[in-house]
C-alpha positions as a Markdown table, in Angstrom:
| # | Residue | x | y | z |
|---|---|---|---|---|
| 1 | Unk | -38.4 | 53.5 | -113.7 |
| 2 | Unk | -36.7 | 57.0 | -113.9 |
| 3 | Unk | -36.0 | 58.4 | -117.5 |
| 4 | Unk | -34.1 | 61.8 | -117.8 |
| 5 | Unk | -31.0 | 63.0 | -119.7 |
| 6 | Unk | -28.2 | 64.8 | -117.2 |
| 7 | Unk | -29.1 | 68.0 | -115.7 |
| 8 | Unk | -26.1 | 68.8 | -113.7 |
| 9 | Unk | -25.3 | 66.8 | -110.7 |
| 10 | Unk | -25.5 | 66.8 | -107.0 |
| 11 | Unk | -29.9 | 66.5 | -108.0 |
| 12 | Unk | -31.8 | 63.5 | -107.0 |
| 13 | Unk | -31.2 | 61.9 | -110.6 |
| 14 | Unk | -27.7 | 62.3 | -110.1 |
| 15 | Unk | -27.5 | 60.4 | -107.2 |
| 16 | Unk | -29.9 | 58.2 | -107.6 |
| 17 | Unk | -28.2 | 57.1 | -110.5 |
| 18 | Unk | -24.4 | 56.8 | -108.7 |
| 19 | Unk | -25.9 | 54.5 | -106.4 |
| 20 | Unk | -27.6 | 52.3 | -109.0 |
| 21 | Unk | -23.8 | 52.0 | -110.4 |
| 22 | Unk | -22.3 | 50.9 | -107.4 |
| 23 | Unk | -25.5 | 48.5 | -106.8 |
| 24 | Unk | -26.5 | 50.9 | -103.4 |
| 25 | Unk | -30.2 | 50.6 | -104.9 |
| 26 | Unk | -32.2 | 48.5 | -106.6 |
| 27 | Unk | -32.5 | 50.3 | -110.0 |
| 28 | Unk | -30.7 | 49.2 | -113.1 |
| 29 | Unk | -28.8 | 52.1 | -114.9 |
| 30 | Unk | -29.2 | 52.1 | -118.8 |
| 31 | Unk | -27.4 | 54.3 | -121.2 |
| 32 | Unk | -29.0 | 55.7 | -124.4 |
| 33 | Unk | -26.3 | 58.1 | -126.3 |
| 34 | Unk | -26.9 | 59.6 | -129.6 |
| 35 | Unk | -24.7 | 56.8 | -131.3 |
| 36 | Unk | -27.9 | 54.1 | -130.9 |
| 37 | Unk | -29.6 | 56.0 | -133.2 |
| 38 | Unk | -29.4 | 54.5 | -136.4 |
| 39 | Unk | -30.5 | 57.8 | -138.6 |
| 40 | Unk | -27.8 | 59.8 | -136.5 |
| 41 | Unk | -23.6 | 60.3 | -137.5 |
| 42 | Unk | -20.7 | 62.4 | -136.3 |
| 43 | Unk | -21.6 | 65.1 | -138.7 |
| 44 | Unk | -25.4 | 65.4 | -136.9 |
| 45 | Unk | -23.6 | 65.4 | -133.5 |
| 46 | Unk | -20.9 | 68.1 | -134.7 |
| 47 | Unk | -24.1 | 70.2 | -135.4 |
| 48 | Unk | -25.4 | 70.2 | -132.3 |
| 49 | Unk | -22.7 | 71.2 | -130.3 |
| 50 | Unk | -22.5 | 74.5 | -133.2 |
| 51 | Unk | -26.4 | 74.5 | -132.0 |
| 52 | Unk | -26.8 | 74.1 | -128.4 |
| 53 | Unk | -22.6 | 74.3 | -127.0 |
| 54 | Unk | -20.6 | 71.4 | -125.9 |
| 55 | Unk | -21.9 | 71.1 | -122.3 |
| 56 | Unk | -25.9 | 71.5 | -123.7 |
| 57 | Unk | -24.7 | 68.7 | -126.1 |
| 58 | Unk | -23.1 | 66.9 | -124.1 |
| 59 | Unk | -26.3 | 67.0 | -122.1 |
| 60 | Unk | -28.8 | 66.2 | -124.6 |
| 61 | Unk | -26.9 | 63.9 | -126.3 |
| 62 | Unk | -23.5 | 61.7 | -124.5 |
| 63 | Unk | -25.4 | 61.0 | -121.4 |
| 64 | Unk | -22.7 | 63.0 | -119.7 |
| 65 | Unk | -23.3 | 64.4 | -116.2 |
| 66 | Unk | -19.9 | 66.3 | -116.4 |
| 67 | Unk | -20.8 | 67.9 | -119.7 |
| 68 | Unk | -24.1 | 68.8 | -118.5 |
| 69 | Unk | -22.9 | 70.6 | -115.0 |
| 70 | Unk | -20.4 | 73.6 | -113.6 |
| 71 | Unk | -17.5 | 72.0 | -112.8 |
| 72 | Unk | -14.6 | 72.9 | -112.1 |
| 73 | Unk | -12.1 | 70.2 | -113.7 |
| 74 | Unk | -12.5 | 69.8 | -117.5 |
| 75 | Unk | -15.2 | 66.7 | -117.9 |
| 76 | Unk | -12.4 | 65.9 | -121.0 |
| 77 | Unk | -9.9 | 65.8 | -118.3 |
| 78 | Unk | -11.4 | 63.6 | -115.3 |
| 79 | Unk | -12.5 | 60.9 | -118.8 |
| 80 | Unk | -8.4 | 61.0 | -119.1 |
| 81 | Unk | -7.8 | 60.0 | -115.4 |
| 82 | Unk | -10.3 | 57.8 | -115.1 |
| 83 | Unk | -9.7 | 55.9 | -117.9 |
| 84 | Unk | -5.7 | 55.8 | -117.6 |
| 85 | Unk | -4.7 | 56.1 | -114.1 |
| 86 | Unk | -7.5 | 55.4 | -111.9 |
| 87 | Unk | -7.6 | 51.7 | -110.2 |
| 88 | Unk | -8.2 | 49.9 | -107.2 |
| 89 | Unk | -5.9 | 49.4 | -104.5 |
| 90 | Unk | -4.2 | 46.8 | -103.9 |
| 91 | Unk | -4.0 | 46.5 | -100.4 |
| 92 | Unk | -6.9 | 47.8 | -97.8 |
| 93 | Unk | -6.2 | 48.7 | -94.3 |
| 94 | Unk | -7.7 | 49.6 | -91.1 |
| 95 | Unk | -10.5 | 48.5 | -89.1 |
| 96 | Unk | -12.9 | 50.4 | -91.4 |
| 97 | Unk | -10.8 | 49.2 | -94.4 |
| 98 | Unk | -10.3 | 52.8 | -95.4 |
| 99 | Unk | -6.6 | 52.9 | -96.0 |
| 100 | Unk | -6.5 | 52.3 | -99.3 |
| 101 | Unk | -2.4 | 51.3 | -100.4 |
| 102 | Unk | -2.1 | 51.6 | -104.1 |
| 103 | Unk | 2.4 | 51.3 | -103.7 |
| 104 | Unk | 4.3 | 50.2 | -100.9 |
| 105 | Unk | 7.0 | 52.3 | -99.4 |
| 106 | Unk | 10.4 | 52.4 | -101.2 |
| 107 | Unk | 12.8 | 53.8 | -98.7 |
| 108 | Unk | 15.1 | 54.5 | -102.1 |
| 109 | Unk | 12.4 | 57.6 | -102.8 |
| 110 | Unk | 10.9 | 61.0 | -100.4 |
| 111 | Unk | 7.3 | 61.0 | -99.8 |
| 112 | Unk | 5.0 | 63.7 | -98.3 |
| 113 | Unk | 1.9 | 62.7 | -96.3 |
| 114 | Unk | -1.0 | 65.5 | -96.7 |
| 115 | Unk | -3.9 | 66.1 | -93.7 |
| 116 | Unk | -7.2 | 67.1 | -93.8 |
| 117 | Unk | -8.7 | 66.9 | -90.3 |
| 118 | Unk | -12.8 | 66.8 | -89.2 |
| 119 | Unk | -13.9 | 66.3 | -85.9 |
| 120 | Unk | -14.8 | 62.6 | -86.9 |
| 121 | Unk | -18.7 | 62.9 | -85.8 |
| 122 | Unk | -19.7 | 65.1 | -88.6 |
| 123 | Unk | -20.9 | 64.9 | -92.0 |
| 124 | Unk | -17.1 | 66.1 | -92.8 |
| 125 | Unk | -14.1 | 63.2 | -92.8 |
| 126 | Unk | -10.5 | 63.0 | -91.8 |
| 127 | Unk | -8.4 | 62.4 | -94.9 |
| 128 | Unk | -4.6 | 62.0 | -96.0 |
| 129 | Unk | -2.8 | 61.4 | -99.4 |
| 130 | Unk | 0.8 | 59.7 | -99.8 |
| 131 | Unk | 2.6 | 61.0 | -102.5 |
| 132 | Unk | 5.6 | 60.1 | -104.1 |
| 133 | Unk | 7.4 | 63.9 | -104.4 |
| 134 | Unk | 9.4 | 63.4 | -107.5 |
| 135 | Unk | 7.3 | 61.8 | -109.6 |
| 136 | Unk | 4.0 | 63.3 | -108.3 |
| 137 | Unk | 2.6 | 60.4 | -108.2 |
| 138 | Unk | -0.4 | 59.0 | -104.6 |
| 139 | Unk | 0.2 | 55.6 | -103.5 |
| 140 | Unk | -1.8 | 55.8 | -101.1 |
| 141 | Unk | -4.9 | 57.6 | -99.2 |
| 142 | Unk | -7.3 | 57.2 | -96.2 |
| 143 | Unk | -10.9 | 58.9 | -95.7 |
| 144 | Unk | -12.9 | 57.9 | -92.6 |
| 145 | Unk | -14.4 | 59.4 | -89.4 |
| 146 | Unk | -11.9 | 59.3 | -86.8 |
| 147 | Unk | -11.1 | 61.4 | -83.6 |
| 148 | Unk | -8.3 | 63.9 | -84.0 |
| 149 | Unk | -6.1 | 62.4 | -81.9 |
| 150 | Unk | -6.6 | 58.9 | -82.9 |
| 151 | Unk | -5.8 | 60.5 | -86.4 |
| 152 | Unk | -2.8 | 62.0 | -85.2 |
| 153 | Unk | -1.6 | 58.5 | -84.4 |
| 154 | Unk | -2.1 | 57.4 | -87.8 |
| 155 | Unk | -0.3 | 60.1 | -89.7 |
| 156 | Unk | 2.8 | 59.4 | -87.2 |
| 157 | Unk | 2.9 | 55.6 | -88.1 |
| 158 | Unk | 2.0 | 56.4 | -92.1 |
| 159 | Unk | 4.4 | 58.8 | -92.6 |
| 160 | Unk | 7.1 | 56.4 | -90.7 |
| 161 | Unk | 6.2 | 54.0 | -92.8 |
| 162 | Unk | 6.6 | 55.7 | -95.7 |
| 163 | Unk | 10.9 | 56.5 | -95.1 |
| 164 | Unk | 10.0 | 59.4 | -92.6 |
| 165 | Unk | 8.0 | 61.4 | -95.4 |
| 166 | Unk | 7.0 | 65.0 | -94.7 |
| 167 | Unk | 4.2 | 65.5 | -92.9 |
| 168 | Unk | 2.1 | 68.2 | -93.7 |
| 169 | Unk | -1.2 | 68.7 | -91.0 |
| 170 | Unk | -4.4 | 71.4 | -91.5 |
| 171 | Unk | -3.9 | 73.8 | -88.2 |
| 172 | Unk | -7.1 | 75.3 | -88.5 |
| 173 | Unk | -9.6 | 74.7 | -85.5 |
| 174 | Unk | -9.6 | 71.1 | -85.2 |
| 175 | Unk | -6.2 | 70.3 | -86.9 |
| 176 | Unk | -4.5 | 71.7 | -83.7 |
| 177 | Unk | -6.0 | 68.6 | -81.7 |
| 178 | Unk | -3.8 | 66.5 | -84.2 |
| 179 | Unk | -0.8 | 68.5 | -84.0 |
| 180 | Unk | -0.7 | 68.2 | -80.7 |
| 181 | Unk | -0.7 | 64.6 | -81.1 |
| 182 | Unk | 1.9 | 64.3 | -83.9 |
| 183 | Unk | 4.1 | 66.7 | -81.5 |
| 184 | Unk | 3.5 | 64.6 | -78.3 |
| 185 | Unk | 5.1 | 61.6 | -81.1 |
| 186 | Unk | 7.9 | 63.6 | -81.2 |
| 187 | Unk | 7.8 | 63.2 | -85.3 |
| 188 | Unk | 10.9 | 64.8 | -86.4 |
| 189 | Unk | 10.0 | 65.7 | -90.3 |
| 190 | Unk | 6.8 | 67.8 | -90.0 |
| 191 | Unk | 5.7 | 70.8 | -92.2 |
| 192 | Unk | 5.9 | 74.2 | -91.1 |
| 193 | Unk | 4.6 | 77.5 | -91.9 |
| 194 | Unk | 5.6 | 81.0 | -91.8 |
| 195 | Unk | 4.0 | 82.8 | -89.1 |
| 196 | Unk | 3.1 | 85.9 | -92.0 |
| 197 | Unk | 1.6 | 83.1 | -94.4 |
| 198 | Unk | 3.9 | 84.0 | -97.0 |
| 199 | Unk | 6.6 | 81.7 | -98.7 |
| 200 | Unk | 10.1 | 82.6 | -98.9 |
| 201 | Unk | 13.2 | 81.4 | -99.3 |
| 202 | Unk | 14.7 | 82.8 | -95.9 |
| 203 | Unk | 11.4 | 80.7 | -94.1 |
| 204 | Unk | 13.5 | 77.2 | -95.1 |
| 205 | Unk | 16.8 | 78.3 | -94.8 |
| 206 | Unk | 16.4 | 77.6 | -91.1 |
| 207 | Unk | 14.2 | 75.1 | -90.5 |
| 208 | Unk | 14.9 | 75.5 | -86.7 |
| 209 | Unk | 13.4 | 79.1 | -85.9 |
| 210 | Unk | 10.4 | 78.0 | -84.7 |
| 211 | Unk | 9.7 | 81.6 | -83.5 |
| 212 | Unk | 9.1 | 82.6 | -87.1 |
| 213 | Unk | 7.5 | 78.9 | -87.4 |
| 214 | Unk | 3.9 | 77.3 | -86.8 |
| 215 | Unk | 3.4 | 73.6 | -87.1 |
| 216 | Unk | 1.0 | 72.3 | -89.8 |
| 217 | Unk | -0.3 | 74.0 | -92.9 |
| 218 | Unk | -2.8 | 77.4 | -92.9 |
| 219 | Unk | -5.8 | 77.1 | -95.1 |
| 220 | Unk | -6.6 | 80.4 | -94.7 |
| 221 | Unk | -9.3 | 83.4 | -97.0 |
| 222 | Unk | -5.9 | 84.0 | -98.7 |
| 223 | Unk | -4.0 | 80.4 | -99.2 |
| 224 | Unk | -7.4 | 78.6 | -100.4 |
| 225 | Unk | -7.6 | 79.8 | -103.9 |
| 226 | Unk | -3.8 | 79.8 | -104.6 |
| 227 | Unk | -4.6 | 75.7 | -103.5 |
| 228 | Unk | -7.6 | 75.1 | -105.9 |
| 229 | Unk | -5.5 | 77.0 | -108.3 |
| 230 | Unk | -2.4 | 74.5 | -108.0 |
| 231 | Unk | -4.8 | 71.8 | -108.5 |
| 232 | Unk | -6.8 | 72.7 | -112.0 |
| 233 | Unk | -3.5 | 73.8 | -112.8 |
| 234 | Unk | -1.9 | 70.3 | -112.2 |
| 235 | Unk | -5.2 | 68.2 | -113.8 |
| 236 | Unk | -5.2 | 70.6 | -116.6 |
| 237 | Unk | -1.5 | 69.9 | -117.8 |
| 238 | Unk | -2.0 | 65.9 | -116.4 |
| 239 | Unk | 1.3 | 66.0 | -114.4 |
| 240 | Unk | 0.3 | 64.3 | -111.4 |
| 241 | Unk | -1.4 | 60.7 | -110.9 |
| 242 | Unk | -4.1 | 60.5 | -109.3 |
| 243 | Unk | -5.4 | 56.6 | -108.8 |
| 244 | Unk | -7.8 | 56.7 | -106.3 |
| 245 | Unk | -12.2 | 56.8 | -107.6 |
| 246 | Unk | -12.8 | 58.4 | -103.9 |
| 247 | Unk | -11.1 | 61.1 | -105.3 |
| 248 | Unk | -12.1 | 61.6 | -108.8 |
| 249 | Unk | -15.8 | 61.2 | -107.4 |
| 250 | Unk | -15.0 | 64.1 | -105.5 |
| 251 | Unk | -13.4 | 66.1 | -108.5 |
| 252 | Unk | -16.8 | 64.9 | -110.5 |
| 253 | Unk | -18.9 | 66.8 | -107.9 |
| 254 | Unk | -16.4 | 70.0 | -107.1 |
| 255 | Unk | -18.5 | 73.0 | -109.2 |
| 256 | Unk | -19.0 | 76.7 | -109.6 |
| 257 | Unk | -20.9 | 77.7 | -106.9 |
| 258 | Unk | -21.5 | 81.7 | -107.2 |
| 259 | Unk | -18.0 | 82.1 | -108.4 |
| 260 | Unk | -16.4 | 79.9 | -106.3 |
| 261 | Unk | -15.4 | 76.4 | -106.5 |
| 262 | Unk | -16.4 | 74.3 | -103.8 |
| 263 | Unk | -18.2 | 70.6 | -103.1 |
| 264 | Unk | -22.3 | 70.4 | -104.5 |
| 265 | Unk | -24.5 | 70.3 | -101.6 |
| 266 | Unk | -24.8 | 67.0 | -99.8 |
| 267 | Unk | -20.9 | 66.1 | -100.9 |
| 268 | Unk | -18.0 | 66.4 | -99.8 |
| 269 | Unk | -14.2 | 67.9 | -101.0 |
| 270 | Unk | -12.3 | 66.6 | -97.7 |
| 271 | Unk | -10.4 | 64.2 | -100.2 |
| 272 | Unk | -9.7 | 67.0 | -103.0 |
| 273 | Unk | -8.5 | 69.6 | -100.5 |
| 274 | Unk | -5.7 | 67.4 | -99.1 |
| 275 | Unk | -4.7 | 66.9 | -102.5 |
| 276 | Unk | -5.0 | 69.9 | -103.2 |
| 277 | Unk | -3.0 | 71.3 | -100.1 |
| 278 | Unk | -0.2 | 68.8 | -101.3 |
| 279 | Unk | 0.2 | 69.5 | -104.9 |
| 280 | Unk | 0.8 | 73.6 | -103.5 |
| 281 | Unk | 3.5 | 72.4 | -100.5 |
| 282 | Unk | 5.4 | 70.7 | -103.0 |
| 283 | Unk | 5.5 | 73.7 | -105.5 |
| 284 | Unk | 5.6 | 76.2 | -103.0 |
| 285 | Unk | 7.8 | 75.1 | -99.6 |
| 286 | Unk | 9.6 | 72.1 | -101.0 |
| 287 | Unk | 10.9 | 74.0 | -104.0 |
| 288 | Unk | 12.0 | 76.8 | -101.7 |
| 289 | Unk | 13.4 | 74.8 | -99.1 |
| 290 | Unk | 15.4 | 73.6 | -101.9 |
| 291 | Unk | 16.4 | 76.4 | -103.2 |
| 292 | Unk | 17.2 | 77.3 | -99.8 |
| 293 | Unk | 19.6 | 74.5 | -99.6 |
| 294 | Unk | 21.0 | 75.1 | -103.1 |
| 295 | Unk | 21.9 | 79.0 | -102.0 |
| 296 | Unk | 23.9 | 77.5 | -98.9 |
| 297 | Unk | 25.8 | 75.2 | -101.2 |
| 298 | Unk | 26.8 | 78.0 | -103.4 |
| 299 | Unk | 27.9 | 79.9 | -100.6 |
| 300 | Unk | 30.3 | 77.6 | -99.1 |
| 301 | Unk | 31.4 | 76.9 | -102.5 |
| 302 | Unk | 32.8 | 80.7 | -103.7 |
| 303 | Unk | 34.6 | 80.6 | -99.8 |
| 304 | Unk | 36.5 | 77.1 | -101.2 |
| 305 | Unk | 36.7 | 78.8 | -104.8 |
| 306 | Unk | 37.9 | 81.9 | -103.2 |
| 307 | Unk | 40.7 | 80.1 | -101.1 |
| 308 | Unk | 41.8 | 78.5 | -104.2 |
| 309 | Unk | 42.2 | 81.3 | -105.8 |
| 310 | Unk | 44.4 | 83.3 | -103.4 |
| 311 | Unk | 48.0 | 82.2 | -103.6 |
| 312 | Unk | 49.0 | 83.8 | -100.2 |
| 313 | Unk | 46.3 | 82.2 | -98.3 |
| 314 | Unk | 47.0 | 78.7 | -99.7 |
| 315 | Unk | 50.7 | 79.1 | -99.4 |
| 316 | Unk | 51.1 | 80.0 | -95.9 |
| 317 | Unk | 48.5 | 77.5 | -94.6 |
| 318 | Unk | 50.5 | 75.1 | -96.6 |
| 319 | Unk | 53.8 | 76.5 | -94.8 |
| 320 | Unk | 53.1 | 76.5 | -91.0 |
| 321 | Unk | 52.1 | 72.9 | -91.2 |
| 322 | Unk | 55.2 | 71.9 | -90.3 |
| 323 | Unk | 56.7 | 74.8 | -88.6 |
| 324 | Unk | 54.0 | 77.7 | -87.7 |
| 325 | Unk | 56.8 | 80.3 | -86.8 |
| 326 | Unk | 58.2 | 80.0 | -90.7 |
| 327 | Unk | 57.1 | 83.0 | -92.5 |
| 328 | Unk | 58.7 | 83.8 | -96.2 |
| 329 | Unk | 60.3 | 87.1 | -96.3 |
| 330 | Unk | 61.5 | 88.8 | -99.1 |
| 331 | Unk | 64.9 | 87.7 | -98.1 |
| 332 | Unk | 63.4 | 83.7 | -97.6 |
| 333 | Unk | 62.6 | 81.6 | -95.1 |
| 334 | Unk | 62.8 | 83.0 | -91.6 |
| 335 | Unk | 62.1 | 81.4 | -88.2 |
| 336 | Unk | 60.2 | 84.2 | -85.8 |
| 337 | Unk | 60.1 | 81.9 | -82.4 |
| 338 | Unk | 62.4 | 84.0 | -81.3 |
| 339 | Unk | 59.9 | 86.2 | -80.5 |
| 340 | Unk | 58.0 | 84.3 | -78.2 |
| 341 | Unk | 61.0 | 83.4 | -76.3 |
């Protein structure tokens, strides 16, 4: 028998009692909130989080291990998700079964595919997210220990799959062993970066200047909070659906950790960073690129607006189609092949 309230998680308890949840031990979790309490209302609990704060209440009293901890994502916030969108899938793939499909493809709809690579013999794992762009919404993820290369393979065929989606790949350290392996593929729609790390307009307009250009995605000192940024910022306002309980376990253990966010000791955020990663590409390059696009339409529209407009230019392409040594004089129509003659 263990008996504590939450203190935090990542601790022995903690764990201990995750496990018991998912039946990975042999103890049986019970919960006692404040609302068995016969003697006890909503007016006595209102009074203790004027007494002791909502995360000391939420301690003493819900049985909450978000409430109780430093994390990073509202514990109000991962209750939502959890309780709305989170599910299993409905398909599981692989040999380790750790493809977990939540949609199938619809080839009517884009779709980015979002890397995260390990070496695949660490305590670190190789992880991806599917998402469908417009709607922000993952339909599908994989997290599993697999070699670069071998993971290279399976982005190519996922992202094929899934109507030649964007491929975004980590090329930090070990995410160049996958590149390599996506490039060797030949896959035609993969991410790249600016060479300066900074996003622009000009960097999509071209998408073949591979000069100005490296392959993959740089989490760098400099990108990484802008990322966890997009991510609270995206949770916070609940515009992007997140299905998966791999991930929101992750979220649940994602704290402060001296004024930086990043996984409790002994877990991992391999999961949350890919998402993470995603939810910035598609604010930052995608919307650019489209902008990008949207700059060269205009463009070539005000030279067809401008030919519209001008009555000399329209007229005299209209009047050498049939003769082009007709010119209108003052005078009227005169032929000028003498010239050439």
């Amino acid at each position: 028998m263990a008996l504590s309230t939450p203190n935090g998680i990542g601790n022995w308890f903690h764990q201990t009692w995750e496990k018991a949840e998912t039946g990975e031990n042999s103890f049986c979790p019970v919960r006692l909130p404040w609302t068995v309490h016969p003697e006890r209302n909503q007016a006595w609990r209102d009074m203790q989080d004027r007494d002791l704060g909502p995360r000391m209440a939420g301690q003493e009293c819900d049985c909450d291990f978000l409430a109780s901890g430093d994390t990073v994502f509202e514990p109000t916030d991962l209750i939502f998700y959890e309780e709305t969108y989170q599910k299993d899938p409905v398909e599981r793939r692989g040999v380790d079964s750790n493809l977990w499909i939540w949609e199938p493809a619809d080839y009517t709809k884009d779709y980015m595919v979002v890397a995260d690579v390990a070496r695949g013999d660490s305590a670190d794992y190789s992880a991806f997210h599917v998402f469908e762009i417009e709607s922000c919404t993952q339909v599908a993820e994989y997290k599993g220990k697999i070699s670069p290369k071998d993971f290279g393979n399976v982005l190519v065929g996922i992202a094929s799959e899934y109507n030649e989606a964007l491929l975004v790949c980590e090329n930090a350290n070990i995410g160049w062993a996958t590149i390599e392996q996506i490039l060797e593929r030949e896959y035609r729609n993969m991410y790249y970066s600016s060479t300066s790390n900074m996003e622009t307009v000009e960097s999509y307009m071209n998408k073949y200047e591979r000069d100005k250009l490296v392959p993959g995605f740089t989490m760098s000192a400099r990108t990484r909070p802008l990322v966890i940024a997009k991510i609270i910022e995206y949770v916070r306002e609940r515009s992007v659906t997140i299905q998966s309980k791999r991930l929101m376990a992750e979220m649940r253990v994602f704290v402060w950790k001296n004024g930086k966010p990043q996984a409790q000791t002994n877990y991992n955020d391999d999961l949350l960073i890919a998402c993470a990663t995603a939810l910035y590409v598609r604010d930052t390059a995608l919307r650019l690129r489209q902008q990008g696009m949207d700059l060269a339409r205009a463009q070539l529209s005000s030279f067809s607006n401008l030919n519209s407009q001008n009555k000399a230019v329209m007229s005299s392409v209209g009047s050498f189609q049939d003769n082009p040594y007709i010119v209108k004089t003052n005078h009227g129509d005169e032929d000028v092949s003498w010239l050439f003659k």
